[in-house]
C-alpha positions in Angstrom: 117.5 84.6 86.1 121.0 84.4 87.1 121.3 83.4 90.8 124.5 85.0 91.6 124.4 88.2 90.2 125.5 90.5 92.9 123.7 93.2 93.9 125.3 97.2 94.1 125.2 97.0 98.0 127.5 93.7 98.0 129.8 95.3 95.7 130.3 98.6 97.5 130.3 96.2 100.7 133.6 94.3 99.3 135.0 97.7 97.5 135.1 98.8 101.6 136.4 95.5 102.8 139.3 95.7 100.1 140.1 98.9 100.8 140.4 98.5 104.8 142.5 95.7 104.3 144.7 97.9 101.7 145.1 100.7 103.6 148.2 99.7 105.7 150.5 98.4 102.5 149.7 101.7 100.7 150.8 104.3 103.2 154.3 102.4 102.9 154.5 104.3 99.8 154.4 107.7 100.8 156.7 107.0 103.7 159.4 105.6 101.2 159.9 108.5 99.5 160.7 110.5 102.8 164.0 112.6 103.0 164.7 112.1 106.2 166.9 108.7 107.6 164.4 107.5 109.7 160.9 106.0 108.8 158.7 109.3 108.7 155.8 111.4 106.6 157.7 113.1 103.8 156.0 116.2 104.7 156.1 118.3 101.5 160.5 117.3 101.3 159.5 113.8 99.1 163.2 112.2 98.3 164.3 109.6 95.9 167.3 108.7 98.2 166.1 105.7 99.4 165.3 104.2 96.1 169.1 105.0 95.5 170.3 103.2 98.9 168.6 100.3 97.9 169.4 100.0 94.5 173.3 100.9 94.7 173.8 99.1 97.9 175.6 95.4 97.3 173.8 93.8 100.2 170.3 94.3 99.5 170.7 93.2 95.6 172.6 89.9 97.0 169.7 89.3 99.5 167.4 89.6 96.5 169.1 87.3 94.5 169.5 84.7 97.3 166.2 85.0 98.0 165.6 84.3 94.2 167.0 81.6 93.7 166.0 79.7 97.1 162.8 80.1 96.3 163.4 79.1 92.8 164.7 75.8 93.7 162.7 75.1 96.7 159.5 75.7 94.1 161.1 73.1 91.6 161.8 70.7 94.3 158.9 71.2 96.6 156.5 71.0 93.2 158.3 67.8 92.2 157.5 66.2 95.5 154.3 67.0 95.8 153.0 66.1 92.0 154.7 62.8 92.7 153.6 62.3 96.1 149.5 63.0 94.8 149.9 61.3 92.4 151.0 58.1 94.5 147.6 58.8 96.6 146.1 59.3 93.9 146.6 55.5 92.7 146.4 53.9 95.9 143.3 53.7 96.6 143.6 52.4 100.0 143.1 53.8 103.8 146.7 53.7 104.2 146.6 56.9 101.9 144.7 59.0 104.7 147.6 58.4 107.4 150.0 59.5 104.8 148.4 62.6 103.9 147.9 63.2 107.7 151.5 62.8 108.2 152.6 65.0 105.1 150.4 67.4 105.9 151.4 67.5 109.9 154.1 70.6 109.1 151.3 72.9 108.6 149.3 71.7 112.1 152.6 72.5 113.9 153.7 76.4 115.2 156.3 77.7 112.8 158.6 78.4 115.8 158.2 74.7 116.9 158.8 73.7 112.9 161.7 76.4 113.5 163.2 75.1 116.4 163.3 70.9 114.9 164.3 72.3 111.8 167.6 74.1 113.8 168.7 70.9 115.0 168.4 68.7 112.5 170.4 71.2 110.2 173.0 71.1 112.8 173.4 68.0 113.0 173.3 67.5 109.6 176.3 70.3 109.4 178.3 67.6 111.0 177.9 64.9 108.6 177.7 67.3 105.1 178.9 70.8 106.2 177.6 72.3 102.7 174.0 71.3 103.5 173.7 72.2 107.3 173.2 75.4 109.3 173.8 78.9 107.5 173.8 77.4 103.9 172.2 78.1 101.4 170.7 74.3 100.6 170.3 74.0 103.9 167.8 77.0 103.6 166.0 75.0 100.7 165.6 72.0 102.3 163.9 73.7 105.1 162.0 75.7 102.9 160.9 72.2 101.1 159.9 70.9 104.7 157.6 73.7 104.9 156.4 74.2 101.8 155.7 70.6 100.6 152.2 70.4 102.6 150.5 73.2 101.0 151.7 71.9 97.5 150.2 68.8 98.4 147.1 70.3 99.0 146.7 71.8 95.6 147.6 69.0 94.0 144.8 67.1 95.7 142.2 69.6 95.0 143.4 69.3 91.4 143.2 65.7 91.6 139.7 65.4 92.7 138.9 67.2 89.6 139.9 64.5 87.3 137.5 61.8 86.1 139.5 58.2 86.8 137.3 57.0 83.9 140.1 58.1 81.7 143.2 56.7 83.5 140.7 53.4 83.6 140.9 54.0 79.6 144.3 54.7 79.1 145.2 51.2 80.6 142.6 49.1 78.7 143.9 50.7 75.4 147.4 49.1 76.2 149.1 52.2 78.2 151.6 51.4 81.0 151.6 53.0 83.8 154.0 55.7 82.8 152.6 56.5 79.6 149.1 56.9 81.6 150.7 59.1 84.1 152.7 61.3 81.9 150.4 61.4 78.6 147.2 61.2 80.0 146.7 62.4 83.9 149.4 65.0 84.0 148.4 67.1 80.8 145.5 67.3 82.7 147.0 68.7 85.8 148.6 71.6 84.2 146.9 74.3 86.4 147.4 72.4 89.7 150.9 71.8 89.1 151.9 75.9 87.9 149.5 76.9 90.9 151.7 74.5 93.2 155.1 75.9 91.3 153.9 79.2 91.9 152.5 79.4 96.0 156.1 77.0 96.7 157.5 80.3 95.7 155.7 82.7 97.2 155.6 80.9 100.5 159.7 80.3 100.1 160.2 84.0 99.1 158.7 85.6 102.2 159.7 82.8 104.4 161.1 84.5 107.8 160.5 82.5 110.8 162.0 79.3 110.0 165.0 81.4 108.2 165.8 83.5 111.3 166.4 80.3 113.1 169.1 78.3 110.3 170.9 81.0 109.6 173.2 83.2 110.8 176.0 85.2 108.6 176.4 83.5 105.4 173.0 83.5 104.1 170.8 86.7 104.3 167.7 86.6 102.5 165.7 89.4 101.5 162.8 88.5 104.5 165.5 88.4 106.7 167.3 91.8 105.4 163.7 93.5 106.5 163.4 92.0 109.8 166.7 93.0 110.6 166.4 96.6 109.3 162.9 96.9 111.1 164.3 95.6 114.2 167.8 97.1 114.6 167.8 100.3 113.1 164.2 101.3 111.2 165.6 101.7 107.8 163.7 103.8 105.4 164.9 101.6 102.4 162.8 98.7 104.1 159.7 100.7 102.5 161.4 101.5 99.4 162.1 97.6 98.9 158.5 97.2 100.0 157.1 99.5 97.2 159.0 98.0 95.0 157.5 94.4 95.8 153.8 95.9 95.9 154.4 96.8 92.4 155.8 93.9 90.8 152.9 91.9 92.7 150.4 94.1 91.0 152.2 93.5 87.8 152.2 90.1 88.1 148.5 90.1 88.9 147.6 92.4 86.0 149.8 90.2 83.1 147.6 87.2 84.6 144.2 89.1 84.3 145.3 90.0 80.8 146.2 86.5 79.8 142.7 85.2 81.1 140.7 87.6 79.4 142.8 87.0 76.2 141.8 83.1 76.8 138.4 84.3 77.6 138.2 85.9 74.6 139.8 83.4 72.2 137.4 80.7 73.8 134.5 82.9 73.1 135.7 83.3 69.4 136.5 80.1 69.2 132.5 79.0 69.7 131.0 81.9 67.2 133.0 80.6 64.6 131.8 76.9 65.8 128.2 78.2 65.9 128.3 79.9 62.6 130.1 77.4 60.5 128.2 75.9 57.9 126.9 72.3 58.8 
């Protein structure tokens, strides 16, 4: 009998839930396609003129692409940091390694406006002594992005670690490895999924980074979080919900091309062990 088979009641109870918590990001769409310049109901008059705002206008596409490529880099730096830093832990062995996790991880304990307001000084400050990695720059924007991210990378990559019998790093060195080799030939290929999972939420959590953004920048850097705040808050621009349509579906495209790929695994596993099973001894 198979203990966690859920019933038709459970489903239809997390169908609801779903939906509930759904509700709110789909009537953004219907409000997006309003004619009028203010966010409203389209009211039978549905319009395409936002969609045409947003895509024509010079500001929102270079608020996209910042925002692309801060969160690209902080995802490449923050992931780099926090596979090596696990990894470290990982090997140590030693009590000293819970203080350091404590302290690593003491970003996400902290209010994001306090995290905002340290992170506005010490950018200032660091203005002074390298002006191209200070306040209202763009690597100054990473490296706060990095501070914040870092943590929750580290996270993953400790839950991934935990998953990893030591038996075969223990192996790897008997049979003559160094330490490198073991690390790189042996333990990483078996963090794969940790490390694209870490890769991946360091992006998400760069890309709709606001809090910590509206407090180290200013002019020069506007990133697409920001661009929505300020719409929302100065003048309720419609093309806030086109943008955000446009987000809800490349996130549901996203999720569907990884569904697809696990079922296609799923399936080539499951092909792969008829043909095992059937395979004349």
């Amino acid at each position: 009998m198979n203990t966690h088979k859920t019933g038709l009641s459970t489903r239809l109870l997390a169908t609801v839930a779903m939906a509930f918590m759904l509700f709110p990001l789909l009537t953004v769409i219907p409000v997006s396609f309003t004619s009028k310049r203010y966010l409203s109901m389209p009211n039978g008059n549905w319009s395409l003129r936002h969609y045409e705002a947003l895509l024509g206008n010079p500001e929102w596409m270079a608020s996209i692409l910042q925002s692309l490529g801060i969160a690209f880099a902080t995802s490449l730096i923050a992931t780099a940091l926090a596979v090596s830093f696990s990894l470290g832990i990982w090997y140590l062995r030693s009590r000293l390694a819970t203080v350091l996790i404590g302290l690593v991880l003491l970003p996400m304990a902290i209010p994001p406006v306090i995290s905002a307001l340290v992170l506005y000084f010490m950018e200032t400050n660091l203005g002074r002594i390298a002006p191209g990695f200070g306040y209202d720059t763009i690597p100054g924007v990473i490296i706060a992005h990095v501070v914040m991210v870092v943590p929750y990378g580290v996270v993953t990559m400790l839950v991934a670690l935990s998953q990893i019998d030591r038996r075969i790093e223990l192996a790897s060195r008997n049979l003559g490895a160094s330490l490198m080799q073991t690390t790189f030939l042996v333990v990483m290929p078996n963090l794969k999924l940790g490390i694209a999972s870490t890769a991946l939420l360091s992006f998400a959590l760069s890309w709709e980074e606001v809090a910590v953004t509206l407090f180290i920048t200013s002019v020069d850097v506007n990133t697409l979080p920001r661009r929505i705040w300020g719409g929302l808050r100065d003048n309720v621009d419609p093309s806030v919900a086109a943008i955000s349509v446009l987000l809800i579906g490349v996130t549901l495209l996203v999720l569907c091309a990884r569904l697809l790929l696990q079922y296609l695994a799923e399936r080539k596993a499951r092909e792969a062990t008829t043909r095992a099973a059937t395979a004349p001894a």
